[in-house]
C-alpha positions as CSV (number, residue, x, y, z in Angstrom):
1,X,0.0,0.0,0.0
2,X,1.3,3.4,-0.7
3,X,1.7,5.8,2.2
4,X,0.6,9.3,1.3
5,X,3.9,11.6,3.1
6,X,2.3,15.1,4.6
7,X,3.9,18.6,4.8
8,X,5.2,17.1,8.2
9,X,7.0,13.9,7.4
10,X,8.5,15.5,4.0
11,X,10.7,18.2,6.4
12,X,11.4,15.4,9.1
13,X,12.6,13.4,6.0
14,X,14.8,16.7,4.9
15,X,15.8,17.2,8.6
16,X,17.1,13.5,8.5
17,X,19.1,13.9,5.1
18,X,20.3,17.6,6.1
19,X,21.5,15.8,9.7
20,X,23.5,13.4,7.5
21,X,25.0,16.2,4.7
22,X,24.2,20.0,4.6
23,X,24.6,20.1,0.9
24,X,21.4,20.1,-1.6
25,X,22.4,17.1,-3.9
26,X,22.8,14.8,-0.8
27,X,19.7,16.6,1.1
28,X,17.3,15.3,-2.3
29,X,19.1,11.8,-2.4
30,X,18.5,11.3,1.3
31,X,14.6,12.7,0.6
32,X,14.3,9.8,-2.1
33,X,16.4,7.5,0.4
34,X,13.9,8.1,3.3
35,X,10.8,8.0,1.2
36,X,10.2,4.1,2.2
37,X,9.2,1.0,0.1
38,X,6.0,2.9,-1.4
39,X,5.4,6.7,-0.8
40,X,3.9,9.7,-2.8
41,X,4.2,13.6,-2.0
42,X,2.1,16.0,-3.6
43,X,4.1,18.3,-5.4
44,X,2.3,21.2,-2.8
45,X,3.6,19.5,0.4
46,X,7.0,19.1,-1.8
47,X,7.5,23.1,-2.4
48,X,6.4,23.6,1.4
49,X,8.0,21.2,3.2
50,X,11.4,22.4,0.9
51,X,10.7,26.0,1.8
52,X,9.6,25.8,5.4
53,X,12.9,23.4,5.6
54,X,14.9,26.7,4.5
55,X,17.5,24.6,2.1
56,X,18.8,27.2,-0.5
57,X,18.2,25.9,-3.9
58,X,18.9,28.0,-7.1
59,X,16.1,30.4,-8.6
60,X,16.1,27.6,-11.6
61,X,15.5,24.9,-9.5
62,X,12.5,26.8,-7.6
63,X,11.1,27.3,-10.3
64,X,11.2,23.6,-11.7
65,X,10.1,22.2,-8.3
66,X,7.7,24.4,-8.3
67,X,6.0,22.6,-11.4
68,X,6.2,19.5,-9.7
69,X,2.8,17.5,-9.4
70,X,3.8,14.6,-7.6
71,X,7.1,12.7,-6.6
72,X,6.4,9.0,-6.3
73,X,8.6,5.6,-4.9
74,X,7.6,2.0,-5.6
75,X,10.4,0.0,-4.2
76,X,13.7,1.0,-6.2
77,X,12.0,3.5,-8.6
78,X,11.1,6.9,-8.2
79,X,9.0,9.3,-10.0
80,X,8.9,13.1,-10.6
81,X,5.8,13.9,-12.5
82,X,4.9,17.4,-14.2
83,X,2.2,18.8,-15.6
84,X,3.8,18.9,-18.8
85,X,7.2,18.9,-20.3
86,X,9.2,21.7,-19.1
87,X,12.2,23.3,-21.4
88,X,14.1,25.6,-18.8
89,X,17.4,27.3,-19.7
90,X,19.6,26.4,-16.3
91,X,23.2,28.4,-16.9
92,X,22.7,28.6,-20.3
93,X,21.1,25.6,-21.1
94,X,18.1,24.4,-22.7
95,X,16.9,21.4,-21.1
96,X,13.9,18.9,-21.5
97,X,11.8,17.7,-18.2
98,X,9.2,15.5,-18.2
99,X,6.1,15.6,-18.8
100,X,8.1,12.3,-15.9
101,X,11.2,11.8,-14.8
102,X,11.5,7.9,-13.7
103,X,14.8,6.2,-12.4
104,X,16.1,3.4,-10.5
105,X,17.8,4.2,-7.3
106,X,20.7,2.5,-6.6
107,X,22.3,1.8,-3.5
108,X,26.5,1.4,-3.1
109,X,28.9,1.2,-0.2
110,X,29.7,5.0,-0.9
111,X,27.4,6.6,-2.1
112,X,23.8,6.2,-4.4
113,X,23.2,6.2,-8.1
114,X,20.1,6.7,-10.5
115,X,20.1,4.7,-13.3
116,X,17.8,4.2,-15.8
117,X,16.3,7.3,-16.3
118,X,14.0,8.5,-18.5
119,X,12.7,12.2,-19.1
120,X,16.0,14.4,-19.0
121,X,17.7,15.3,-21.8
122,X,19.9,18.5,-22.5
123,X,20.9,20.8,-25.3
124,X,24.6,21.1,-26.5
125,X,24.4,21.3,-30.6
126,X,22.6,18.4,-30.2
127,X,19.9,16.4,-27.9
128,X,21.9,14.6,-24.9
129,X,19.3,12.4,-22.8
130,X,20.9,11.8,-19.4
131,X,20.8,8.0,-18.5
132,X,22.6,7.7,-15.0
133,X,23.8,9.9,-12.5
134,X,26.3,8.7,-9.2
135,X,27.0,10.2,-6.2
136,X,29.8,8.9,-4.2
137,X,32.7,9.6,-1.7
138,X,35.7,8.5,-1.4
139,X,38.6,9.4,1.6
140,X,36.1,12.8,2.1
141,X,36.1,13.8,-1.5
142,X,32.7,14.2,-3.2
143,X,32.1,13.6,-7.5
144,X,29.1,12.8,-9.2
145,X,29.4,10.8,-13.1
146,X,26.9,12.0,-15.5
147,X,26.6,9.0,-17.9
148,X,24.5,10.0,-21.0
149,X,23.7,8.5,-24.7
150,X,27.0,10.2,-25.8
151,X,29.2,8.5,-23.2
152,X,29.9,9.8,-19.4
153,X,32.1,12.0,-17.4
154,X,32.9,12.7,-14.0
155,X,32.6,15.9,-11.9
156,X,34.1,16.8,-8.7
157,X,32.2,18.6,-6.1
158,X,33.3,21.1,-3.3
């Protein structure tokens, strides 16, 4: 059975992930960590639990979470749903949401990953649709790996 999450458990949920790591990357893997074996947010209880939570997120990415209609988990997969497909311009570039974002999120020894995913793609002379993203840590030092339809890179973090 799915459990519908409130205003209230979304921001004990971003308490527990901000307790973990300050930073907003780990803060929304530890939301989708936390969210349980079958849970659904309202995109409304999303944008309010985020705000009365206080995390600083960038005027772009207020403005795509503020589209958000639901954000779902089934077991390993997890679900962003819009009202339609969103093309934002985020540091000059045009990107593709939606109309859902679905992945599988994985679990490693340090760190999380989501794979398979379906509904991003970005502009750079041509289409690029994102396929996996990893987060991981290694002796204190952060990256994330961006794998795409073109082939992948990796990215350090502060």
């Amino acid at each position: 059975m799915t459990e519908a999450l409130t205003v209230a458990d979304v921001k004990k949920l971003i308490v527990k992930a901000r307790a973990a790591k300050a930073d907003p990357v780990s803060v929304g893997m530890g939301l989708f960590e936390g969210l349980g074996e079958n849970a659904t947010v309202t995109g409304e209880a999303l944008q309010q639990a985020l705000q009365e939570s206080g995390i600083p997120l960038p005027a772009e990415a207020k403005d795509i979470l503020g589209t958000v209609q639901s954000m779902d988990k089934n077991g390993d997969q997890v679900q962003l749903t819009f009202g339609s497909q969103l093309s934002p311009v985020v540091k000059g570039t045009q990107l593709r949401l939606g109309p859902m974002i679905a992945a599988t999120l994985q679990k490693f020894p340090d760190g999380m990953a989501l794979a398979d995913i379906t509904g991003i793609s970005l502009n750079k002379f041509v289409w690029i649709d994102v396929k996996r993203v990893q987060f991981h840590e290694t002796d204190g030092k952060r990256s994330v790996r961006v794998d795409t339809n073109f082939g992948g890179k990796e990215f350090k973090l502060p």
